[in-house]
N, CA, C and O atoms as a Tinker XYZ file with bonds, in Angstrom:
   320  protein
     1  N    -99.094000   25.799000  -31.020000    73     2
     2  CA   -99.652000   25.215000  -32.223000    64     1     3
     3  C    -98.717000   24.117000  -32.721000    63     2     4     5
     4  O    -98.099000   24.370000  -33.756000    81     3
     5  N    -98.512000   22.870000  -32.105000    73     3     6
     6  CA   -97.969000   22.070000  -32.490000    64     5     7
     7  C    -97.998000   21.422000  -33.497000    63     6     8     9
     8  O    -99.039000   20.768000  -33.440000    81     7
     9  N    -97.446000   21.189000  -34.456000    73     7    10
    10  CA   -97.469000   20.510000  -36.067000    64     9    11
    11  C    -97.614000   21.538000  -36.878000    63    10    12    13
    12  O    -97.038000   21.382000  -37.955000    81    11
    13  N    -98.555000   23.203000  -36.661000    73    11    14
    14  CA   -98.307000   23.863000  -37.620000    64    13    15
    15  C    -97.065000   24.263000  -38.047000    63    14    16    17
    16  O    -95.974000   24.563000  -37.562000    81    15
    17  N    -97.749000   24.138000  -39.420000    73    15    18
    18  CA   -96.488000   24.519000  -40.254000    64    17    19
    19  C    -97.054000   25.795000  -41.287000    63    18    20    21
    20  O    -98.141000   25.521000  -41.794000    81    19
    21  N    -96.593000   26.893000  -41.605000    73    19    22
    22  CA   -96.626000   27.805000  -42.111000    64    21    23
    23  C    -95.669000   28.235000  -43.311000    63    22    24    25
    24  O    -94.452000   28.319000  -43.147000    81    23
    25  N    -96.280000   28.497000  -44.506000    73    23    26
    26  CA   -95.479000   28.753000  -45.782000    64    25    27
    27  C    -95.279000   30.061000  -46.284000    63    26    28    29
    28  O    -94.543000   30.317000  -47.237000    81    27
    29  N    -96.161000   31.172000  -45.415000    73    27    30
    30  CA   -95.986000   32.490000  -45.367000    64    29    31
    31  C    -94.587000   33.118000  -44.833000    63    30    32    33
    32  O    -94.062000   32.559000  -43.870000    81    31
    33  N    -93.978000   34.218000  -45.392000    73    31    34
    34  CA   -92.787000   34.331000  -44.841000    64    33    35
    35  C    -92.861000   34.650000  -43.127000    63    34    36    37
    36  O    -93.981000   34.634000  -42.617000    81    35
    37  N    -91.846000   34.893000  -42.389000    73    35    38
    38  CA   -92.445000   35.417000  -41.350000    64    37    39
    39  C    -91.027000   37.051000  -40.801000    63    38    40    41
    40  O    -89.823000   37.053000  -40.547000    81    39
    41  N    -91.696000   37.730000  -40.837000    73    39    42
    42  CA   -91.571000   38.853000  -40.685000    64    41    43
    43  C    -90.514000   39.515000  -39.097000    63    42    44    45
    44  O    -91.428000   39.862000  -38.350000    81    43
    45  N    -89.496000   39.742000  -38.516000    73    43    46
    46  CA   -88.802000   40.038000  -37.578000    64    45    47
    47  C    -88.551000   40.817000  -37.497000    63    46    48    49
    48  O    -87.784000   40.876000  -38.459000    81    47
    49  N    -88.497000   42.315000  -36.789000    73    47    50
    50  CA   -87.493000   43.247000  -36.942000    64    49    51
    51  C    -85.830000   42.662000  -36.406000    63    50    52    53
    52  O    -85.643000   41.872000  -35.481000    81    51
    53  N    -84.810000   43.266000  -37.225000    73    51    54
    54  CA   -83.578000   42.762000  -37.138000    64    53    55
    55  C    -83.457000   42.931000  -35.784000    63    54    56    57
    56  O    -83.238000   41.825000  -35.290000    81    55
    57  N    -83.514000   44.191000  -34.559000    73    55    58
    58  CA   -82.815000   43.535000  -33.115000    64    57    59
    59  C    -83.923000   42.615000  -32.632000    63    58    60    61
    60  O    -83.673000   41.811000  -31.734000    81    59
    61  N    -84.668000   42.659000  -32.965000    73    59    62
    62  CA   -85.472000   41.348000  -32.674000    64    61    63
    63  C    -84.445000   39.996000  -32.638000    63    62    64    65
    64  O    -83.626000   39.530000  -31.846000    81    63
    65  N    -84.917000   39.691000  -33.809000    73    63    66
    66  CA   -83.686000   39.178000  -34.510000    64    65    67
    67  C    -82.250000   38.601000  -34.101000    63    66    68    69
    68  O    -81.865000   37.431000  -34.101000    81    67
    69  N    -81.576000   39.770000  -33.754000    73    67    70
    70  CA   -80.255000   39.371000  -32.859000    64    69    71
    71  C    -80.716000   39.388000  -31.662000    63    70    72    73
    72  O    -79.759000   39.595000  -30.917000    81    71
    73  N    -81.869000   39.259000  -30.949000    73    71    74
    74  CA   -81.836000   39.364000  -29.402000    64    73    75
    75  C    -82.384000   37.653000  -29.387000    63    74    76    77
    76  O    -82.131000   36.838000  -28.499000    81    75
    77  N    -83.359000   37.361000  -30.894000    73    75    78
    78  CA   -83.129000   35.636000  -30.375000    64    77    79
    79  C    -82.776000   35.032000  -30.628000    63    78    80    81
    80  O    -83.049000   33.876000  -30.303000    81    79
    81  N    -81.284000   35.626000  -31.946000    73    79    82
    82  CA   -80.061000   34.362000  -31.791000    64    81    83
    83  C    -79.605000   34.362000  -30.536000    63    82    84    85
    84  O    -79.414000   33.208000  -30.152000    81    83
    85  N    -79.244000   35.506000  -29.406000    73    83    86
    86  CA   -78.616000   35.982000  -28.470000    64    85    87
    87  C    -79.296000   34.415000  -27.318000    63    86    88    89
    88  O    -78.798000   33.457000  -26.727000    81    87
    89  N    -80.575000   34.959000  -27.529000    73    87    90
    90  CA   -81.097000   33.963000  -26.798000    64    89    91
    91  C    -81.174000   32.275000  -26.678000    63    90    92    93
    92  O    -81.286000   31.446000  -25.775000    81    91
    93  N    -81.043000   32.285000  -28.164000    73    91    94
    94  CA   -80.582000   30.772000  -28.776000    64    93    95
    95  C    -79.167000   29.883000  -28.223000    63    94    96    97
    96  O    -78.854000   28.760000  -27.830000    81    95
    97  N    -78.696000   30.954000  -28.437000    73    95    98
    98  CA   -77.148000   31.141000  -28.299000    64    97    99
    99  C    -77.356000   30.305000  -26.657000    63    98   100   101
   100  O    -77.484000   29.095000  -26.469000    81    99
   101  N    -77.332000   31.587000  -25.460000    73    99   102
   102  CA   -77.861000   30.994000  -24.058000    64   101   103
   103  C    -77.950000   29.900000  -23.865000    63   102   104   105
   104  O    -77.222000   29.113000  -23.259000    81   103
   105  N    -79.275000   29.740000  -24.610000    73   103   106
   106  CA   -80.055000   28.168000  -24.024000    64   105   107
   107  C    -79.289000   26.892000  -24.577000    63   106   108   109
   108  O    -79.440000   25.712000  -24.260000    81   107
   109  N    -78.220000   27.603000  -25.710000    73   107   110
   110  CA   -77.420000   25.823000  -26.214000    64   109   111
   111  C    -76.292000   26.080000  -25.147000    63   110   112   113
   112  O    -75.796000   25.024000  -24.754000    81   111
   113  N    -75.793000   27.139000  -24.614000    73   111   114
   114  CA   -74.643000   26.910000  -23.907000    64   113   115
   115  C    -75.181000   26.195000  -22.814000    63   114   116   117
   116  O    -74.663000   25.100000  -22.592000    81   115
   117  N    -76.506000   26.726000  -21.763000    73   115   118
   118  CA   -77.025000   25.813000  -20.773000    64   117   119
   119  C    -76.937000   24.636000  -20.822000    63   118   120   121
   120  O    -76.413000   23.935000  -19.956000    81   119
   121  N    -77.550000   24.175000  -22.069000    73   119   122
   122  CA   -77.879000   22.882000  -22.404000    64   121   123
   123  C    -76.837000   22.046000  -22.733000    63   122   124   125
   124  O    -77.022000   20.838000  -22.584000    81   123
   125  N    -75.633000   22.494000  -23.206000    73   123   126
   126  CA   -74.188000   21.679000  -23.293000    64   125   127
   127  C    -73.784000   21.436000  -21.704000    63   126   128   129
   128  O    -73.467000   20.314000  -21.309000    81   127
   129  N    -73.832000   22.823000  -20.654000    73   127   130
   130  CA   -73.334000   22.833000  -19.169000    64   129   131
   131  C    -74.486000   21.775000  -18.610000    63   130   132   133
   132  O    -74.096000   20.942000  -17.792000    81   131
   133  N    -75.644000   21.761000  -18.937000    73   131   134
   134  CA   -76.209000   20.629000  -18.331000    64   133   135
   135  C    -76.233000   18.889000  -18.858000    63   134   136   137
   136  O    -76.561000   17.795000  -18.398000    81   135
   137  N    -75.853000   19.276000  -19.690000    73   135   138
   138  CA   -75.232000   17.701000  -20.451000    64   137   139
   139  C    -73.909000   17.358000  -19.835000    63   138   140   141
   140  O    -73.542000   16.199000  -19.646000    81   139
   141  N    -73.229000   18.397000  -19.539000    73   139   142
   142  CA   -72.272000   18.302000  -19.008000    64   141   143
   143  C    -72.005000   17.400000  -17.579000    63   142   144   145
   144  O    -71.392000   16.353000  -17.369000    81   143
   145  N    -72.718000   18.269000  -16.767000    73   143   146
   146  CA   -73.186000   18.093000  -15.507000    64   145   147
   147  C    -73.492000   16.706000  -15.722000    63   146   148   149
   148  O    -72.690000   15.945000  -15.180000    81   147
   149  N    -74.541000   16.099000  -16.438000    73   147   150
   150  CA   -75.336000   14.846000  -15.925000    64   149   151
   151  C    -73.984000   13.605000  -16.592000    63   150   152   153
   152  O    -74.083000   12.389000  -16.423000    81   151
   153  N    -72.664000   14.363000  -17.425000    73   151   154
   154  CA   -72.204000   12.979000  -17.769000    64   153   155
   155  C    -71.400000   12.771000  -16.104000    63   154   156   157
   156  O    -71.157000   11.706000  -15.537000    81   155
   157  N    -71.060000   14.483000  -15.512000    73   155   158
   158  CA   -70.194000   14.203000  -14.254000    64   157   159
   159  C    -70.795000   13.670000  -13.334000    63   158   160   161
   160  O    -70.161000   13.128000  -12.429000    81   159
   161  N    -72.299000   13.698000  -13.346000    73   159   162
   162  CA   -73.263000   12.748000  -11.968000    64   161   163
   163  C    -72.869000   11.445000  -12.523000    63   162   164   165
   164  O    -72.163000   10.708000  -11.835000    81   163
   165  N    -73.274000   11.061000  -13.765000    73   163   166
   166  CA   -72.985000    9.851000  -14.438000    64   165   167
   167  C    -72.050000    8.929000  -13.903000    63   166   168   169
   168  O    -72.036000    7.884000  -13.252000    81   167
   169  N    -71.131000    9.886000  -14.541000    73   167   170
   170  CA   -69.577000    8.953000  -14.179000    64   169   171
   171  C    -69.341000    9.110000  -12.293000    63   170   172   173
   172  O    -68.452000    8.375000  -11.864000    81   171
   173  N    -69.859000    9.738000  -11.537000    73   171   174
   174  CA   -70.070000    9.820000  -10.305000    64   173   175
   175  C    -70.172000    8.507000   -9.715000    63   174   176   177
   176  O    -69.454000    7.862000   -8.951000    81   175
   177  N    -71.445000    8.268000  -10.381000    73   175   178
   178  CA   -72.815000    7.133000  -10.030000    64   177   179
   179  C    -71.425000    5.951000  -10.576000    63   178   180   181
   180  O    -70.758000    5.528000   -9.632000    81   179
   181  N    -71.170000    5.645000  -11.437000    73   179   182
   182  CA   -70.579000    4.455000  -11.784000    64   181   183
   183  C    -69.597000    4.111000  -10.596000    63   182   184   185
   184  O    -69.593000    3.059000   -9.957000    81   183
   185  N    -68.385000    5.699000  -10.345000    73   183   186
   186  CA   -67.230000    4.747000   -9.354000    64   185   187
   187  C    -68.301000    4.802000   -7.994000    63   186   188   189
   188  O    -67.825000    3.895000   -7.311000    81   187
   189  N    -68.741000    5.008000   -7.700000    73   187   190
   190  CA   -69.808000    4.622000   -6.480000    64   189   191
   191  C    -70.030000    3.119000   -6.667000    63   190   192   193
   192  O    -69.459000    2.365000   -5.880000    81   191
   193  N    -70.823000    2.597000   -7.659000    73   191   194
   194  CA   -71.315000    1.876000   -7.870000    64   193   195
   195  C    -70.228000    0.238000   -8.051000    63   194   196   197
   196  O    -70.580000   -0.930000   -7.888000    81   195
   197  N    -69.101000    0.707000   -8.372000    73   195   198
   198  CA   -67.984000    0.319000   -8.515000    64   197   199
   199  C    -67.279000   -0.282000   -7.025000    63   198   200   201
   200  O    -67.046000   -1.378000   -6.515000    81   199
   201  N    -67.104000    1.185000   -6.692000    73   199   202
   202  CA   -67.158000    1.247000   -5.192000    64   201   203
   203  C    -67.503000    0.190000   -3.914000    63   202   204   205
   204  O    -66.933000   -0.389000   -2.989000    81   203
   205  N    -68.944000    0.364000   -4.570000    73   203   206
   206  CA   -69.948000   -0.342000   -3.278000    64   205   207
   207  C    -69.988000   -2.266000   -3.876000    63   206   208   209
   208  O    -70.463000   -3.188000   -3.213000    81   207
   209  N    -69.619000   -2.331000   -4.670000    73   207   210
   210  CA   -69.611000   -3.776000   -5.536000    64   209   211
   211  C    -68.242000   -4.108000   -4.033000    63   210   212   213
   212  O    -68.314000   -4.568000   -2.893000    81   211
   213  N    -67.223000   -3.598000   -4.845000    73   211   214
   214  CA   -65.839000   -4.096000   -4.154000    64   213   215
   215  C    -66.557000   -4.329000   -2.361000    63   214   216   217
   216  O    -66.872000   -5.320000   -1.703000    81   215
   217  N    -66.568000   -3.028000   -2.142000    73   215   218
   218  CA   -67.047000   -3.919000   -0.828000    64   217   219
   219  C    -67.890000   -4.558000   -0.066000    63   218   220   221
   220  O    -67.764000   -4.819000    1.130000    81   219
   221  N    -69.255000   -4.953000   -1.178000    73   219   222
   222  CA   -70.101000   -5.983000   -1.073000    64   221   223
   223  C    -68.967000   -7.576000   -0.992000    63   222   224   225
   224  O    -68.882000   -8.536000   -0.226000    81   223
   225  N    -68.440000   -7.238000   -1.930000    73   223   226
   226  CA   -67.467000   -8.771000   -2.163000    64   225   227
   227  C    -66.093000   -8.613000   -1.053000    63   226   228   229
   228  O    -65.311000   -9.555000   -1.180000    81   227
   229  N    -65.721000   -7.676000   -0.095000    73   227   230
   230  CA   -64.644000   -7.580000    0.727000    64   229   231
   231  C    -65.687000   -8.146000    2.292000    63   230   232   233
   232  O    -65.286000   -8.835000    3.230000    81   231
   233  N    -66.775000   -7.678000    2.125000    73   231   234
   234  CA   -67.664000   -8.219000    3.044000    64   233   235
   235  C    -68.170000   -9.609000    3.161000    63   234   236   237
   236  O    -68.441000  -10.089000    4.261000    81   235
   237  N    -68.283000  -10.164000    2.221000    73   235   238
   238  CA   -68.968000  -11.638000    1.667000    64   237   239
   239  C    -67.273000  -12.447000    1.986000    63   238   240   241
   240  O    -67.197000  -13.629000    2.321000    81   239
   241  N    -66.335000  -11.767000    1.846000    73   239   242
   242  CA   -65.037000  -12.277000    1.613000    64   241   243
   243  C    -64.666000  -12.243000    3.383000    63   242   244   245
   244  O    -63.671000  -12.932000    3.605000    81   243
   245  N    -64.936000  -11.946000    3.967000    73   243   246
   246  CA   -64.795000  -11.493000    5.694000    64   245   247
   247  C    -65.989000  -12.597000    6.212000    63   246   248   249
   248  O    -65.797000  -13.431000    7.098000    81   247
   249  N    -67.029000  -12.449000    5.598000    73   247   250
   250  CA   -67.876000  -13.391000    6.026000    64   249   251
   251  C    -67.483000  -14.965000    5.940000    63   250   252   253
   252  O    -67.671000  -15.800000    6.825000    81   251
   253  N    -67.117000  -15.094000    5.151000    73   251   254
   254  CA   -66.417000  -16.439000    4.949000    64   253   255
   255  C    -65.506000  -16.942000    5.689000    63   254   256   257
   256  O    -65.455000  -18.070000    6.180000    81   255
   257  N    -64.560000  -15.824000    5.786000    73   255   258
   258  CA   -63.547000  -16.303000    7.194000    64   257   259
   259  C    -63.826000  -16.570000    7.996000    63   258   260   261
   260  O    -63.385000  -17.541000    8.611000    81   259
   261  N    -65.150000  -15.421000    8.542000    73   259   262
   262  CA   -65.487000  -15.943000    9.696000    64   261   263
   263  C    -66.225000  -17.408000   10.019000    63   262   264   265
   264  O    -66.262000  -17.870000   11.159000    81   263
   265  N    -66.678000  -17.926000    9.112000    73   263   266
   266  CA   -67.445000  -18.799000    9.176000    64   265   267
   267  C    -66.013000  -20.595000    9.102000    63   266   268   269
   268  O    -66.116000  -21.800000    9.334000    81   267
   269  N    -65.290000  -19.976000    8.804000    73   267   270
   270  CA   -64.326000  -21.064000    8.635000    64   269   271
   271  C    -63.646000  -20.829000   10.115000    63   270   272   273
   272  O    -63.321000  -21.873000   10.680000    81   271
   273  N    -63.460000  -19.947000   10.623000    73   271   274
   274  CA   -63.330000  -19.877000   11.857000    64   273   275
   275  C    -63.811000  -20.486000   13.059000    63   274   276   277
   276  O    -63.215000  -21.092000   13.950000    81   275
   277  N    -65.326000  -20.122000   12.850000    73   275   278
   278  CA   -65.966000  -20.101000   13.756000    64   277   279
   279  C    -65.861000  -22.122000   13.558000    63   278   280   281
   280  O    -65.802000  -22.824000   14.568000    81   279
   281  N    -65.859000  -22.505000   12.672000    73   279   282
   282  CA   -66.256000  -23.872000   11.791000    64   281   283
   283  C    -65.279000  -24.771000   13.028000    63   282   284   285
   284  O    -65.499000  -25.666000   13.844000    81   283
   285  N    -63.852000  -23.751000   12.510000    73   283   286
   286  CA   -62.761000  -24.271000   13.293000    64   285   287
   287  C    -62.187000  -24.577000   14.598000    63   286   288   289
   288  O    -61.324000  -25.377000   14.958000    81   287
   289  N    -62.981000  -23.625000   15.273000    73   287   290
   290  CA   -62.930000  -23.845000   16.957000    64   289   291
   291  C    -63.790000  -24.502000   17.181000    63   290   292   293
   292  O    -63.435000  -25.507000   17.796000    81   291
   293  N    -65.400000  -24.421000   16.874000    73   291   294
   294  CA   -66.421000  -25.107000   17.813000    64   293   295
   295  C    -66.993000  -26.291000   17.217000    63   294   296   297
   296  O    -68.123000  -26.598000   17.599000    81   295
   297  N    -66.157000  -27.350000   15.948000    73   295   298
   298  CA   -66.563000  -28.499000   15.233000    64   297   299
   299  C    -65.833000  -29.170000   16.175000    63   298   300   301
   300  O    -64.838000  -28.632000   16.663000    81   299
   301  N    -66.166000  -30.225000   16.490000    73   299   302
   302  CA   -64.837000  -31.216000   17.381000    64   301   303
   303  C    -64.400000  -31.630000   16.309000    63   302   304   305
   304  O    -64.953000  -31.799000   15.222000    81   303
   305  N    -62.819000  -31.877000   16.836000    73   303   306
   306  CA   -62.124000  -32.640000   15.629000    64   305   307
   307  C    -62.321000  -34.224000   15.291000    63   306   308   309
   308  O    -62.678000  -35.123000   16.053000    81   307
   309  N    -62.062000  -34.267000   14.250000    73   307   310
   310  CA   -62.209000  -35.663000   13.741000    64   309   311
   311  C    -60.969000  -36.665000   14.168000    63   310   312   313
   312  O    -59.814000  -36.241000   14.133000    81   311
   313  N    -61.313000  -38.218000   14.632000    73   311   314
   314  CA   -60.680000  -38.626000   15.243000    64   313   315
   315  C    -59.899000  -39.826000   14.754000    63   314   316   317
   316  O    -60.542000  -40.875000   14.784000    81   315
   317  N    -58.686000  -39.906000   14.322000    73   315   318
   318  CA   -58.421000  -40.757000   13.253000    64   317   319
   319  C    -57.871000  -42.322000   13.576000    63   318   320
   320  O    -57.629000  -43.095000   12.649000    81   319
């Protein structure tokens, strides 16, 4: 019953009661350990991401050499 709202008291027996703070209790500790969890995938994902940058640019940086290389043996030289 979503949106109801009720102004009648509402009635529990007490271990009732303590069995669903008990339960309350549970589901916030889960829910902190899984907040938890997703900041450690989180921060996971970043040095990965970090990671894979550097050697996108160590690759692009290799590529270049080679190309100055290759530039360098098979251009004839210029003749002055």
């Amino acid at each position: 019953m979503a949106g109801y709202k009720s102004e009648a008291p509402v009635f529990v027996k007490m271990e009732d009661y303590k069995d669903i703070l008990d339960i309350l209790g549970l589901i916030k500790d889960r829910l902190d350990e899984a907040k938890r969890t997703l900041d450690d995938i989180n921060e996971l994902k970043n040095n990965e991401d970090s990671e894979i940058k550097m050697w996108n640019s160590t690759l692009d940086d290799i590529g270049r050499k080679i190309e100055d290389i290759d530039k360098t043996l098979f251009e004839p030289e210029s003749t002055y």
